[in-house]
Steps between C-alpha positions, in 0.01 A plus 500: 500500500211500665313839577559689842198391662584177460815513653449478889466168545421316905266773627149358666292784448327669184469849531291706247435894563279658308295823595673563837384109630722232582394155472727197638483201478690244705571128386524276812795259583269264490431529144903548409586175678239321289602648177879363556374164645265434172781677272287718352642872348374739665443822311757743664310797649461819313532865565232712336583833486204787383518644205542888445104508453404322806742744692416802340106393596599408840658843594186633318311345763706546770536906434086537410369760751226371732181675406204576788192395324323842670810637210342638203778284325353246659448197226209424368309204485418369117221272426546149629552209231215238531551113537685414222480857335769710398681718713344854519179394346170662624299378732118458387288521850111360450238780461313588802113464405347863599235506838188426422263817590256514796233708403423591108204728323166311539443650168824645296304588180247732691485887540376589816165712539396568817727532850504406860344743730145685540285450217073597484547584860650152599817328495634329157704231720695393143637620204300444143695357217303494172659281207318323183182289633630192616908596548687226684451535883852408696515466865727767640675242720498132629271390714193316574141579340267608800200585330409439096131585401253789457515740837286772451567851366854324402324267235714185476796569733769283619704546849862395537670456833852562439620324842677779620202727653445638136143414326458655088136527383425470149136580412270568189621199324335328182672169545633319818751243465577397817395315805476557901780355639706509190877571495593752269857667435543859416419563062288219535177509267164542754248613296409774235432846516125633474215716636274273733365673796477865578702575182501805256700296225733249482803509768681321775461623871773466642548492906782450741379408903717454764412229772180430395229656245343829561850678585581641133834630437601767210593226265693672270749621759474174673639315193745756409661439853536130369628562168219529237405833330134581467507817309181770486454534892646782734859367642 
């Protein structure tokens, strides 16, 4: 005997229910007529009725409570798979490279010896940094070279024009290693620290002007605002 669902025989639809959905399926005249004409047997439809899991999941679904996702019970999201990656495996995002910095130390490795301000009853427009004769000179920022050469009480000296109404001065140098005109970026390797000029011993003067030279600003406070610590000066 055959089994139970097998036994309806002559129906034209296949129904299946499983989860609470109903699919049907109809099969045309069209195609009954030319199953008899060609005397085919056609496979007698078929009743398939969900098992106790599928109905115990379906009333699972059907009774679930609707969560807000403002809820705290609202679910939370797990890691996405990748392409091709297993379910619930985490997702690697590419490293962000860190910002360059704007403005840097002119001279990292120096300790700094004399201050912005009145000095021998005139104004000290910079800041002294004395390091190791010859230290590695950096410019403080990018920008074009202005001026790169002796210049008077500031020995060999070398002018940067920042391009944003910021100049830096860097004077009493033993070695200059750039050119007027010249593009440099901020850390970038000008010249060499020394004592040419109106010098006492071997330092870096060190000058920030805005909009044009001969309009010192207190440079230590100046590059503080934008970032860089020059310790040894009032704040």
């Amino acid at each position: 005997m055959l089994p139970a669902m097998f036994a309806s025989r002559g129906r034209t639809a296949v129904t299946m229910t499983a989860l609470g959905a109903t699919l049907a399926t109809g099969i045309g005249a069209a195609g009954m007529s030319a199953a008899a004409s060609t005397g085919a047997a056609s496979e007698p439809p078929t009743t398939v009725r969900p098992t106790t899991a599928h109905a115990t999941a379906a009333h699972a679904a059907a009774t679930q409570p609707v969560v807000s996702p403002s809820s705290d019970q609202a679910p939370r999201l797990g890691p996405a798979s990748g392409a091709g990656g297993p379910v619930g495996a985490p997702v690697r995002l590419k490293a962000r490279p860190l910002p360059k910095r704007q403005w840097v130390n002119p001279l990292p490795s120096a300790t700094v010896t004399s201050c912005f301000g009145q000095r021998w009853g005139r104004l000290h427009a910079g800041v002294d940094l004395a390091a190791a004769h010859g230290a590695p000179v950096v410019a403080a920022g990018a920008g074009a070279v202005v001026t790169a050469g002796p210049n008077g009480g500031y020995g060999n000296a070398i002018l940067i024009d920042h391009g944003n109404g910021y100049l830096t001065n860097y004077g009493h140098l033993s070695v200059i290693g750039v050119e007027v005109g010249q593009v440099v970026k901020a850390g970038e390797h000008i010249g060499d620290e020394g004592s040419t000029g109106n010098s006492t011993g071997p330092h870096l003067h060190f000058e920030v002007h805005e909009g044009h030279f001969q309009n010192p600003l207190e440079p230590t406070a100046w590059m503080r605002g934008h970032g860089v610590e020059i310790s040894g000066c009032p704040a």
